[in-house]
N, C-alpha and C positions, 0 to 999 in steps of 0.2 A: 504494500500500500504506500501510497505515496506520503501518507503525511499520521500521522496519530492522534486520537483526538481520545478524551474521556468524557465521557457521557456526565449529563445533571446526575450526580448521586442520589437526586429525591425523585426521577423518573421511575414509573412501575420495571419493574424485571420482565414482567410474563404476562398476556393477555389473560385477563380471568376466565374468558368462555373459553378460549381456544386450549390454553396450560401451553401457549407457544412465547418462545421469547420473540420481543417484540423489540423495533428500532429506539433509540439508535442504541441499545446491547448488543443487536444479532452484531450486527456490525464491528463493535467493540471485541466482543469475544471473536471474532473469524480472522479476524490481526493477529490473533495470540496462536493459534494451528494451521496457519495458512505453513506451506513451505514456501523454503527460499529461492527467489528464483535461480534458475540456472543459468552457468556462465555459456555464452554463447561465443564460436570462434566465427570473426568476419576478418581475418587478414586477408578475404581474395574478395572484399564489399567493400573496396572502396572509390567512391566514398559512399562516406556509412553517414544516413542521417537519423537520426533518432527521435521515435516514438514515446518511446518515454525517458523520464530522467534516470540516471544513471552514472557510472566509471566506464571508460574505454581504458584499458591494460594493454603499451604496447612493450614490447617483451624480446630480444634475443638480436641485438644490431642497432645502428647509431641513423634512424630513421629521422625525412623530413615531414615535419608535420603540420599541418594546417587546419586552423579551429577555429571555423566560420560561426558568428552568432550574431543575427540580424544581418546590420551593414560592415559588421568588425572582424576583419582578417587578422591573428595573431600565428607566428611563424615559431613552433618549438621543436626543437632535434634533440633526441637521445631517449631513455628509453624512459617512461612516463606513465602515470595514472592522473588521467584527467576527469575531472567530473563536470557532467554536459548536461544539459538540461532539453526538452522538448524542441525538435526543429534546429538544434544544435548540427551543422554538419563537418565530419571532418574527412580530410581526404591524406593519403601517405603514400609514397614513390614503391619505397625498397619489399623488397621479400623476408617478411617477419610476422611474428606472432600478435596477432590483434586480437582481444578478448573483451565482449560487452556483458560486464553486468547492472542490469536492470531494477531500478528500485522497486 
């Protein structure tokens, strides 16, 4: 999930007619056994723009990098854990290990 929140502590738990848990709990609780998402390899996507926020992991060689956001071109080489956010794109030349994980 992208953000955490905690519920009114004086909201009901559980619908009375139903005995089902009701908003915003379910919700609360399903943050807590959700798993984690999985790391994804895109070192041959790029460029890679991103759906959700997240770290790009790039990994094994002295790579040029390019981390477009909005109208903002920033230029980083070497080997790097960036954190991007929605609509982030990035793009990279050399043959290396590129890993997205996804908030």
């Amino acid at each position: 999930m992208s953000s955490t929140f905690l519920p009114n502590m004086l909201a009901p738990l559980v619908d009375v007619k139903t005995g089902k848990v009701i908003p915003p709990w379910n919700t609360f609780l399903q943050q807590l056994v959700q798993a984690a998402p999985a790391v994804q390899d895109i070192s041959t996507s790029s460029p890679f723009t991103a759906n959700v926020a997240g770290v790009v992991i790039f990994t094994g060689g002295t790579p040029v990098i390019t981390l477009t956001r909005g109208t903002v071109n920033i230029t980083l080489t070497g080997q790097r854990i960036i954190p991007i956010a929605v609509g982030d794109t990035l793009t990279w030349a050399s043959a290396i290990t590129v890993q997205f994980l996804g908030a």
